[in-house]
N, CA, C and O of each residue as an XYZ file, in Angstrom:
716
protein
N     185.087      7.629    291.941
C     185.731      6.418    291.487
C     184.769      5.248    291.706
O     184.135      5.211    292.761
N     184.603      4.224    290.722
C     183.433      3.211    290.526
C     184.221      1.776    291.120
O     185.177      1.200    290.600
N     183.764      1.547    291.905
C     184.441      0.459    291.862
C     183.552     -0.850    292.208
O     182.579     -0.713    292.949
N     183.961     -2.423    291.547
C     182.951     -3.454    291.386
C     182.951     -3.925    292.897
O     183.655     -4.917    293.088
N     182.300     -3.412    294.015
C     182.098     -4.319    294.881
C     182.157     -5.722    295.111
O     182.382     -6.109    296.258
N     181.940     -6.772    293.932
C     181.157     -7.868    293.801
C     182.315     -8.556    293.293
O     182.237     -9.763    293.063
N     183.029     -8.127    293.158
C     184.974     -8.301    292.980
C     185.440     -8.867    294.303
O     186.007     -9.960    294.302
N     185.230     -8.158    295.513
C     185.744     -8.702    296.948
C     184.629     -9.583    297.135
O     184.816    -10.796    297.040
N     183.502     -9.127    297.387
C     182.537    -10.028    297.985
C     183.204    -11.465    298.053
O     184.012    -11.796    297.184
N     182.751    -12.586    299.422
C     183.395    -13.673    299.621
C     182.187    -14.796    298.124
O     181.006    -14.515    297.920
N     182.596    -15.416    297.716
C     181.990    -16.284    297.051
C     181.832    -17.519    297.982
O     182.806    -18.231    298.227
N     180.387    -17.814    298.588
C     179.516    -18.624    299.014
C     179.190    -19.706    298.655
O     179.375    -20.822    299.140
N     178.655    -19.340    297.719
C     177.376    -20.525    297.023
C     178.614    -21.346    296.422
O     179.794    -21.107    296.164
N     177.797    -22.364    296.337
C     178.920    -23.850    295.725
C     178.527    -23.373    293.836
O     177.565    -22.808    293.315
N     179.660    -23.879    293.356
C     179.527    -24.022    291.915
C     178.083    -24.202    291.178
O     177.479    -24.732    292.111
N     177.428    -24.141    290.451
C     176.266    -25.151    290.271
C     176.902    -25.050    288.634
O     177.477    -24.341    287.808
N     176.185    -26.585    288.970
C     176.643    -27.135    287.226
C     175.620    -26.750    286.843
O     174.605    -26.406    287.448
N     176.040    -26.833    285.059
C     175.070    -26.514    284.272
C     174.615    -27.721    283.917
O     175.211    -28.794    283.830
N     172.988    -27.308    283.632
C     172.121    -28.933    283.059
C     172.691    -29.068    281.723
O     173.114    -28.266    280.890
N     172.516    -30.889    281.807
C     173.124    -31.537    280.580
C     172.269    -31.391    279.498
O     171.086    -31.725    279.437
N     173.107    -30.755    278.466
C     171.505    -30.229    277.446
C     171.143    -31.960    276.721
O     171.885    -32.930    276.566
N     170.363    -31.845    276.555
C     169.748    -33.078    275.799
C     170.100    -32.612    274.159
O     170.007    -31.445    273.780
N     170.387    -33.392    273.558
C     170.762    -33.196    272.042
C     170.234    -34.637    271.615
O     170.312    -35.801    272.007
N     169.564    -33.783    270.428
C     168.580    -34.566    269.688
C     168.361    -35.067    267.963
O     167.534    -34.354    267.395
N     168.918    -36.066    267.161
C     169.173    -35.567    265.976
C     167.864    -35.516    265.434
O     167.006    -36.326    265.788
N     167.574    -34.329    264.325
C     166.564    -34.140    263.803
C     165.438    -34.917    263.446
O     164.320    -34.434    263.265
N     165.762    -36.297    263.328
C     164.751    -37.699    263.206
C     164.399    -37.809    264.463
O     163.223    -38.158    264.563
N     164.935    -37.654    265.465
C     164.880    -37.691    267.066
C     163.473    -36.831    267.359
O     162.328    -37.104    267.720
N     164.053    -35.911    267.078
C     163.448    -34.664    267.240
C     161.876    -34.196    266.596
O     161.085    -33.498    267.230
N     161.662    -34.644    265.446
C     160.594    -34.585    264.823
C     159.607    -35.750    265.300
O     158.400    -35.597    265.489
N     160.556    -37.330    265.515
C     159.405    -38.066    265.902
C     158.715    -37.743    267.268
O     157.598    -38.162    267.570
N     159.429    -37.025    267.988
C     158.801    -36.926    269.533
C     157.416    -35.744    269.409
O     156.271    -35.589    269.834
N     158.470    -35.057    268.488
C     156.381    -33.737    268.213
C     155.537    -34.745    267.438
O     154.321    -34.808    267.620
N     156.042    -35.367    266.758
C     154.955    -36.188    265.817
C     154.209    -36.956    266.787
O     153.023    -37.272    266.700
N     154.843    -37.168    267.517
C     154.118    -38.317    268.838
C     153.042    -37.159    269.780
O     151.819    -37.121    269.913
N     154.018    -36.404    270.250
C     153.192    -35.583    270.921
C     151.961    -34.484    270.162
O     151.194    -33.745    270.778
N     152.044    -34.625    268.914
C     151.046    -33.808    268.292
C     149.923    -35.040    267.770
O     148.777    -34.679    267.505
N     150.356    -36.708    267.616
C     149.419    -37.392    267.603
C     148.576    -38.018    268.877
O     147.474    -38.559    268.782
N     149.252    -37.848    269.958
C     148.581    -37.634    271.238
C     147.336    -36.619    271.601
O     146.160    -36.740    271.945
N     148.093    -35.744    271.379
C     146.874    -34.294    271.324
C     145.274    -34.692    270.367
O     144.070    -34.764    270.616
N     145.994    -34.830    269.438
C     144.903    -35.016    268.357
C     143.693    -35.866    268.673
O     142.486    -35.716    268.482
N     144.771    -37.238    269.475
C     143.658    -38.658    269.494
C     142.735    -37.976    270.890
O     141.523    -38.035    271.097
N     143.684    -37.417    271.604
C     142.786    -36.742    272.786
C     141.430    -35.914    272.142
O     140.289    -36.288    272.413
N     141.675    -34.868    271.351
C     140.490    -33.925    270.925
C     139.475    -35.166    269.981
O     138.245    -35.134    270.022
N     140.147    -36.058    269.283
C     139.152    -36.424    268.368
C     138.293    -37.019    269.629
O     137.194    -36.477    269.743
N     138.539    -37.864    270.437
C     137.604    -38.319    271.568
C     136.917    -37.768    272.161
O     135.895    -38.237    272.661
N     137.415    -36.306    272.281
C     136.414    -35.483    272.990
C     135.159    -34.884    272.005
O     133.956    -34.801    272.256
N     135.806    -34.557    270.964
C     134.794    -34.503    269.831
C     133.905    -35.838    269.682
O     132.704    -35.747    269.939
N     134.361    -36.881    269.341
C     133.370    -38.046    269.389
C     132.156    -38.066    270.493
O     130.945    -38.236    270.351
N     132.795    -37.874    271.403
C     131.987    -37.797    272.744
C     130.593    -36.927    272.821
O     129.479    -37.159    273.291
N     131.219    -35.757    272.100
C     130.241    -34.790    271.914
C     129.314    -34.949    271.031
O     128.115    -34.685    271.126
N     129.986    -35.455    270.037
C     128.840    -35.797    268.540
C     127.942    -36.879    269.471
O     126.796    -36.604    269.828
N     128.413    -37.772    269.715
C     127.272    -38.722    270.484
C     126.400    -38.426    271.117
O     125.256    -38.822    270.895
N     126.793    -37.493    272.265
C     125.773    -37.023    273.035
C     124.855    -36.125    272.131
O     123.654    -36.300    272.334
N     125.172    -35.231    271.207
C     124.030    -34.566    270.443
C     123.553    -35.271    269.590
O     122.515    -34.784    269.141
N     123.965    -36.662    268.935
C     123.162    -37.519    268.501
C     121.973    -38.235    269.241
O     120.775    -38.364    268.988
N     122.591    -38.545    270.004
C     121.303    -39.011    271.616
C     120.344    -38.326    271.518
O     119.238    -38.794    271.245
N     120.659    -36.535    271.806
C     120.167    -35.819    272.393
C     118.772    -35.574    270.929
O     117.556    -35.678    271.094
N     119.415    -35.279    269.759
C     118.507    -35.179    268.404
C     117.340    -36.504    268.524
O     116.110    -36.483    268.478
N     118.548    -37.907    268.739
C     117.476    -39.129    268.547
C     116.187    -38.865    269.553
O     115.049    -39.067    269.127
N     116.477    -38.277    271.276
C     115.482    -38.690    271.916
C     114.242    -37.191    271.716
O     113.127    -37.082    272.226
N     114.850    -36.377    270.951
C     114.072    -35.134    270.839
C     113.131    -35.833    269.373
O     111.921    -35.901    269.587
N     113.479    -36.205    268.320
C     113.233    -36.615    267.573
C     111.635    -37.731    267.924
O     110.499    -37.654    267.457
N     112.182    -38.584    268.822
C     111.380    -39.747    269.472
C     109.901    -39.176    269.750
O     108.772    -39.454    269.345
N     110.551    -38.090    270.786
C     109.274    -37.150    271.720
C     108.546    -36.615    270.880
O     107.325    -36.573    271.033
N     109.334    -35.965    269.546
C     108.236    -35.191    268.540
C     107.340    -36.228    267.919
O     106.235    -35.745    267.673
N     107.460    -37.550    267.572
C     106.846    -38.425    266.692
C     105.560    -38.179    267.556
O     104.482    -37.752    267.142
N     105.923    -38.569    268.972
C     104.371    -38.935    269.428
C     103.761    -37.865    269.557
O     102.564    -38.113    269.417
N     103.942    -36.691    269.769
C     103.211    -35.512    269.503
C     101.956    -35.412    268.918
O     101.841    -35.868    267.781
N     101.118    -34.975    269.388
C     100.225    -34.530    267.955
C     100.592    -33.453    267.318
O     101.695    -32.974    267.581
N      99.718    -32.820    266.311
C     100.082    -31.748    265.740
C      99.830    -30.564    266.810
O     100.577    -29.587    266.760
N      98.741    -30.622    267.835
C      98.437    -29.552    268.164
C      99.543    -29.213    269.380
O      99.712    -28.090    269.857
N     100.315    -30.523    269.808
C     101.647    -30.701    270.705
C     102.916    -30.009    270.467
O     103.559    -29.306    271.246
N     103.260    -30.459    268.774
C     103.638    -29.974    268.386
C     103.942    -28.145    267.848
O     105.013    -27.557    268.001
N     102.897    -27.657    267.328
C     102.567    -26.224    267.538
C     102.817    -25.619    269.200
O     103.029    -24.413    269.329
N     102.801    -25.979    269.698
C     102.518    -25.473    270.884
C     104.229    -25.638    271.417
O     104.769    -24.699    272.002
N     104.859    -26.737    271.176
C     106.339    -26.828    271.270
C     106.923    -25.862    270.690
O     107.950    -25.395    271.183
N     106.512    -25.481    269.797
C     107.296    -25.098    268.928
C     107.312    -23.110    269.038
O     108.264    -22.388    268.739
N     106.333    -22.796    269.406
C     105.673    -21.971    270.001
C     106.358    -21.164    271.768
O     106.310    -20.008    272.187
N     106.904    -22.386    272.341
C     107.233    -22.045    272.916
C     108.757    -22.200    273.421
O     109.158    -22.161    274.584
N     109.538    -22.395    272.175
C     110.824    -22.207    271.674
C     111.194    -20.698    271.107
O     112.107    -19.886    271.257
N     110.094    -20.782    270.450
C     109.949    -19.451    269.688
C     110.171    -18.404    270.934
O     111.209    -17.742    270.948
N     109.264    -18.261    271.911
C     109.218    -17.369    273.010
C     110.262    -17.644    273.783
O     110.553    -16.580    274.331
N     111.027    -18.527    274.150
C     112.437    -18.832    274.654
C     113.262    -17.943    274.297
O     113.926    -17.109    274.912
N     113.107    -18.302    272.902
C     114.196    -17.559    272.035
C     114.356    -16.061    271.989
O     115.450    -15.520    272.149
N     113.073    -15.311    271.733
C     112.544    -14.215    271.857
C     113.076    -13.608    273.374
O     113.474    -12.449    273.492
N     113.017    -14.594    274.526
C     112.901    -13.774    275.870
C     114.413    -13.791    275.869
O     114.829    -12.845    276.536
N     115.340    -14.493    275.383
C     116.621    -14.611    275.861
C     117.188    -13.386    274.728
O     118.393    -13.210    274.910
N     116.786    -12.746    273.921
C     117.521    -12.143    273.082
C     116.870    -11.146    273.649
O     117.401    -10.238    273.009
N     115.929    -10.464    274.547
C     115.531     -9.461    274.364
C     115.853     -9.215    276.126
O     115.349     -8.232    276.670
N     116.610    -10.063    276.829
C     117.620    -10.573    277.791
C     118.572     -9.844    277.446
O     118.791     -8.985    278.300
N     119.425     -9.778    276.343
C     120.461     -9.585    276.198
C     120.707     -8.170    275.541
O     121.750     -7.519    275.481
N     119.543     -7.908    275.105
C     119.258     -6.125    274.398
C     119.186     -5.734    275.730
O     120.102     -4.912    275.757
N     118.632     -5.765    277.072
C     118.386     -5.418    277.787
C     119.489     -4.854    278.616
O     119.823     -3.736    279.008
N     119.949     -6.165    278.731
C     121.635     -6.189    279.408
C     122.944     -5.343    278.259
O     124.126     -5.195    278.570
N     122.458     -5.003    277.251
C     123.401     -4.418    276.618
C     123.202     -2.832    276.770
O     124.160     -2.063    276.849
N     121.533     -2.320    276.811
C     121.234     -1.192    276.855
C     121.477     -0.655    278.459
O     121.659      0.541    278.691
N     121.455     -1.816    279.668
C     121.788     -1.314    280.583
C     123.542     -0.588    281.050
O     123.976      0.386    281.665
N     124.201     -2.035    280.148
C     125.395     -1.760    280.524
C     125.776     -0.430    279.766
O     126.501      0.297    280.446
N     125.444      0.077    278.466
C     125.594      1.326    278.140
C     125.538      2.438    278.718
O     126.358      3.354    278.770
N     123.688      2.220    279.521
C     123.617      3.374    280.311
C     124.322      3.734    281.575
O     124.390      4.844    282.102
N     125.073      2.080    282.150
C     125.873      2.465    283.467
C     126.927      3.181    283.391
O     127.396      3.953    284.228
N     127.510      2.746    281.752
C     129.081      3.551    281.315
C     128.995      5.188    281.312
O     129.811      6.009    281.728
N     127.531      5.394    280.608
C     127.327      6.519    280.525
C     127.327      7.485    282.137
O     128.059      8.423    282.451
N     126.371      6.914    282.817
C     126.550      7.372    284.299
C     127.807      7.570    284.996
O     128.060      8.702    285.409
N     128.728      6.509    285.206
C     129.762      6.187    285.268
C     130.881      7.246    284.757
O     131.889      7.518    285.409
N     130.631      7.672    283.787
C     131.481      8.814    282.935
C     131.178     10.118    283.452
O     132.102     10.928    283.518
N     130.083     10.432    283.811
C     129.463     11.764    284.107
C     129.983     11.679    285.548
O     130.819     12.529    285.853
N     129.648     10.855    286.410
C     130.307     10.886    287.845
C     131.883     10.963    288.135
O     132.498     11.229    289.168
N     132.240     10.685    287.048
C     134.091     10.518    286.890
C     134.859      8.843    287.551
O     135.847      8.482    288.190
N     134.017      8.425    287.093
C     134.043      7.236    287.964
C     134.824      6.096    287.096
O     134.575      6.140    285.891
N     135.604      5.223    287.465
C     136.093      4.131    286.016
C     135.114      3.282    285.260
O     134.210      2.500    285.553
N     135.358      3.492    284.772
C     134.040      2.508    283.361
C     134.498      1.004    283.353
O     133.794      0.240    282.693
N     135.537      0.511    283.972
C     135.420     -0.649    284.301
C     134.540     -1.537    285.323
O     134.611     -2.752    285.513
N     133.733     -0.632    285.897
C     132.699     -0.553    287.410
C     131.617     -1.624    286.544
O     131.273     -2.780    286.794
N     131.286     -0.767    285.518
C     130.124     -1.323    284.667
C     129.401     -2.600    284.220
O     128.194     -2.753    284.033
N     130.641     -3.696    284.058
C     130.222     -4.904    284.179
C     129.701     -5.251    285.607
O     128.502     -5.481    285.764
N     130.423     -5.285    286.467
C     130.116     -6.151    287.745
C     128.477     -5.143    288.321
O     127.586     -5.647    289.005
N     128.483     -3.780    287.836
C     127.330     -2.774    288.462
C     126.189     -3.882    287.623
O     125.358     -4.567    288.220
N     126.334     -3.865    286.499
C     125.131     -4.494    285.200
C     124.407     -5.289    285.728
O     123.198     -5.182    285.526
N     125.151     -6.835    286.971
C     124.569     -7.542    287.527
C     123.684     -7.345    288.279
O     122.855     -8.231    288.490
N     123.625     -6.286    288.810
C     122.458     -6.380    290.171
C     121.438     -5.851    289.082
O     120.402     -5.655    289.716
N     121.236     -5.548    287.854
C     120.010     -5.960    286.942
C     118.798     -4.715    286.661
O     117.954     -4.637    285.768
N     119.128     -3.712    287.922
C     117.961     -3.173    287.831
C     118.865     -0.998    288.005
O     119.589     -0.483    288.856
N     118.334     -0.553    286.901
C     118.653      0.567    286.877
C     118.816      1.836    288.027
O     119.690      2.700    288.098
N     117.723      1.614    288.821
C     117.436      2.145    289.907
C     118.332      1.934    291.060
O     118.710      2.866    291.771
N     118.741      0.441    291.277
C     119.673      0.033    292.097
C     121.355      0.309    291.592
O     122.314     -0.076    292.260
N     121.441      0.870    290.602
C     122.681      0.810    289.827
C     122.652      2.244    289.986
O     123.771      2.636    290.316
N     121.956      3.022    289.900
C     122.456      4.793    289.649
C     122.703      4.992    291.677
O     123.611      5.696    292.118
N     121.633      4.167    292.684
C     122.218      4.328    294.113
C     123.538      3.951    294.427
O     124.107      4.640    295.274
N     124.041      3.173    294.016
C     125.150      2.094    294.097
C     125.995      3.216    293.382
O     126.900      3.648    294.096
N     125.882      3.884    291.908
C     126.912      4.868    291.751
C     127.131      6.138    292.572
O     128.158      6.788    292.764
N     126.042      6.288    292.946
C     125.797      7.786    293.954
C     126.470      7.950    295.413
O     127.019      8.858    296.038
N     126.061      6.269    295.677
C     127.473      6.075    297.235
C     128.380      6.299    296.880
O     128.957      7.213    297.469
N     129.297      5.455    295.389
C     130.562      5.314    295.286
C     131.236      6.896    295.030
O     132.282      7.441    295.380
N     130.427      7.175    294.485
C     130.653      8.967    294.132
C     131.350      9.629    295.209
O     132.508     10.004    295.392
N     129.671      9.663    296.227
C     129.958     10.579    297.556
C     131.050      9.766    298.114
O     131.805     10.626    298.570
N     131.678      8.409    298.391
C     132.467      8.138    299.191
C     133.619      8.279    298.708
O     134.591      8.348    299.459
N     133.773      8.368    297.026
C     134.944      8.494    297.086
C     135.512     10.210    297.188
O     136.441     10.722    297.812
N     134.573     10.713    296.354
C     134.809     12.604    296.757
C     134.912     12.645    298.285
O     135.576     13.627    298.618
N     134.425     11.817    299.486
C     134.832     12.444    300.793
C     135.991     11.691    301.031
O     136.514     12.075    302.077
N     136.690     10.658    300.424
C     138.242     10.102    300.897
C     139.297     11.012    300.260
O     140.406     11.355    300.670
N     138.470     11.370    298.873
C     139.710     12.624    298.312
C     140.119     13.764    298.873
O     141.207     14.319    298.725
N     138.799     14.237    299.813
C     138.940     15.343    300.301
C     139.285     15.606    301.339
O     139.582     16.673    301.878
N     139.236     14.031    301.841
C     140.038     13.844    303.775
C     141.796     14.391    303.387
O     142.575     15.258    303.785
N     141.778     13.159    302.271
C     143.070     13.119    302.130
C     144.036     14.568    300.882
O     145.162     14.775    300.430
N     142.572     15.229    300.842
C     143.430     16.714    300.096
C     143.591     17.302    301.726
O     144.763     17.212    302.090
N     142.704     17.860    302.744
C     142.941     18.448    303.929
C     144.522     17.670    304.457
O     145.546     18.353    304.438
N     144.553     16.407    304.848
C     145.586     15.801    305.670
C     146.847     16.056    304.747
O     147.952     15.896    305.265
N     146.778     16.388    303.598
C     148.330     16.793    302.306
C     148.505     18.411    302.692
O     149.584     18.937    302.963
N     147.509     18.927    302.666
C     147.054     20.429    303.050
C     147.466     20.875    304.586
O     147.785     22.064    304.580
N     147.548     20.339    305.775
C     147.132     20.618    306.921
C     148.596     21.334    306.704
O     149.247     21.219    305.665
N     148.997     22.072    307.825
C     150.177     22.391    307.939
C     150.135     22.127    309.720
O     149.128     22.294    310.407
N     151.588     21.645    310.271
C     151.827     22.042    311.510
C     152.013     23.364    312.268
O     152.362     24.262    311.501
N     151.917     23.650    313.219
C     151.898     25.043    313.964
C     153.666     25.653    314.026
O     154.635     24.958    314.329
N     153.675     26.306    313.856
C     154.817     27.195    314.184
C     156.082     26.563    315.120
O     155.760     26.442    316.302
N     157.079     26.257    314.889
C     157.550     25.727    316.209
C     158.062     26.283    316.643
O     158.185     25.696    317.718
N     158.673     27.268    316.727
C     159.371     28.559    317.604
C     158.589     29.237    318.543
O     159.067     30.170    319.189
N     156.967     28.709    318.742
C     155.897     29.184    319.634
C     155.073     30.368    318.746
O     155.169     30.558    317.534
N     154.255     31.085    319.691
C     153.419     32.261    319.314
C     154.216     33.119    318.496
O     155.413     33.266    318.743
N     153.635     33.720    317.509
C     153.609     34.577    316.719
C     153.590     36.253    316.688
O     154.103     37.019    315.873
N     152.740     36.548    317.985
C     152.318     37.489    318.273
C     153.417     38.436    318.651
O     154.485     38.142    319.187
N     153.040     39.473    318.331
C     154.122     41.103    318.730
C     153.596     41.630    320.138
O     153.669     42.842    320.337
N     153.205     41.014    320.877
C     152.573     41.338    321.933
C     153.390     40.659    323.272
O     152.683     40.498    324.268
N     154.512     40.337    323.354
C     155.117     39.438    323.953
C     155.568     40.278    325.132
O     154.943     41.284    325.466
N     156.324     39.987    325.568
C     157.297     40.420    326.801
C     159.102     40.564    325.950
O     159.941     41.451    326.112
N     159.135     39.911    325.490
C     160.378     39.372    324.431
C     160.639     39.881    323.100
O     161.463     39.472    322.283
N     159.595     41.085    322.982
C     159.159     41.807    321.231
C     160.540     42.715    321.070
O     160.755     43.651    321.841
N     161.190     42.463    320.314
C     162.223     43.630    320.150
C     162.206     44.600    319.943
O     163.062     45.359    320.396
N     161.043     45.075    319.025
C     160.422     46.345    318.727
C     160.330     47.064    320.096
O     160.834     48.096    320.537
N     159.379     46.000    320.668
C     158.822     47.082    321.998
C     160.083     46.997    323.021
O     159.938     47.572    324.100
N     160.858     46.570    322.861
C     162.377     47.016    323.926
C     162.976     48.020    323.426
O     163.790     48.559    324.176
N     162.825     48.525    322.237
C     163.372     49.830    321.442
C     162.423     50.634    321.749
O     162.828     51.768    321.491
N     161.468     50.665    322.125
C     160.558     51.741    322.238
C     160.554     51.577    323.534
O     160.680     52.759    323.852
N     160.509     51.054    324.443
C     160.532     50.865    325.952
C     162.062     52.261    326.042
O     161.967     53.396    326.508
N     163.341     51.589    325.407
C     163.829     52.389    325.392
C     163.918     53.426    325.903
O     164.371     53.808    326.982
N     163.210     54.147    324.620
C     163.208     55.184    324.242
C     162.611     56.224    325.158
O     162.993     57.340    325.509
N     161.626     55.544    325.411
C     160.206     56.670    326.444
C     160.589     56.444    327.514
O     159.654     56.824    328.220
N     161.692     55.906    328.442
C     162.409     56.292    329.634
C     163.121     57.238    330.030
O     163.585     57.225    331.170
């Protein structure tokens, strides 16, 4: 038989009113997003302004620096944008071919492939396959503590086992017997 507990229970808590809904007529209602969506807006356009300025600055005073240049200043700037550019993309082939190969490692060890980003950082392959090889061995020896300690069994509790007792029933039937 089911019955609603919550039926007797003493009632405690004081009443609580409900909040007064705000009601809004649709002119109400539209001008306040209109307000609040022309708020937003004037906010981003400023931040955008802000930004255009500063990369206007930033063009004018780059602009400035190139005039006085010579040509051979120039080449040589330019030159070594080029190699900027070059080292940071070949930065990032690097860091892409590593993080591949950690997933790959990572997979073969049985290990989660989410490891892979944070492993990628320390940068260097060698330090990344040691770093998987601890996590390996440490975690295969916590699995295996904790397969033995699921595994263990307690001892007998009724005592020894043995047929060799003083107390063997067998051997009181055969004691018996040969008297």
């Amino acid at each position: 038989m089911e019955m609603d507990l919550q039926y007797f229970a003493e009632d405690t808590a004081e009443p609580t009113k409900e909040p007064e809904k705000l009601e809004f007529t649709h002119e109400e209602l539209e001008a306040k997003i209109n307000s609040e969506y022309d708020r937003r807006m004037q906010k981003q356009q400023a931040k955008f302004d802000e930004q255009l300025k500063q990369a206007r600055e930033e063009g004018l005073t780059e602009g400035q620096k190139r005039a006085k240049m010579s040509a051979k200043e120039k080449e040589d700037e330019a030159q070594k944008e080029r190699e900027a550019a070059l080292s940071k993309r070949e930065a990032e082939l690097n860091k892409r071919e590593l993080t591949a190969n950690t997933v790959d490692l990572l997979s073969q060890k049985g290990l989660p492939k989410g490891l892979a980003d944070s492993l990628v950082e320390l940068g260097d392959a060698d330090k990344i396959s040691e770093v998987v090889e601890t996590l390996q061995k440490s975690t295969e020896q916590k699995v295996n503590e904790q397969v033995k300690e699921r595994m263990r069994q307690d001892p007998p509790a009724n005592g020894s086992s043995t047929l060799d007792s003083e107390n063997d029933p067998f051997k009181q039937i055969i004691n018996s017997y040969t008297k």
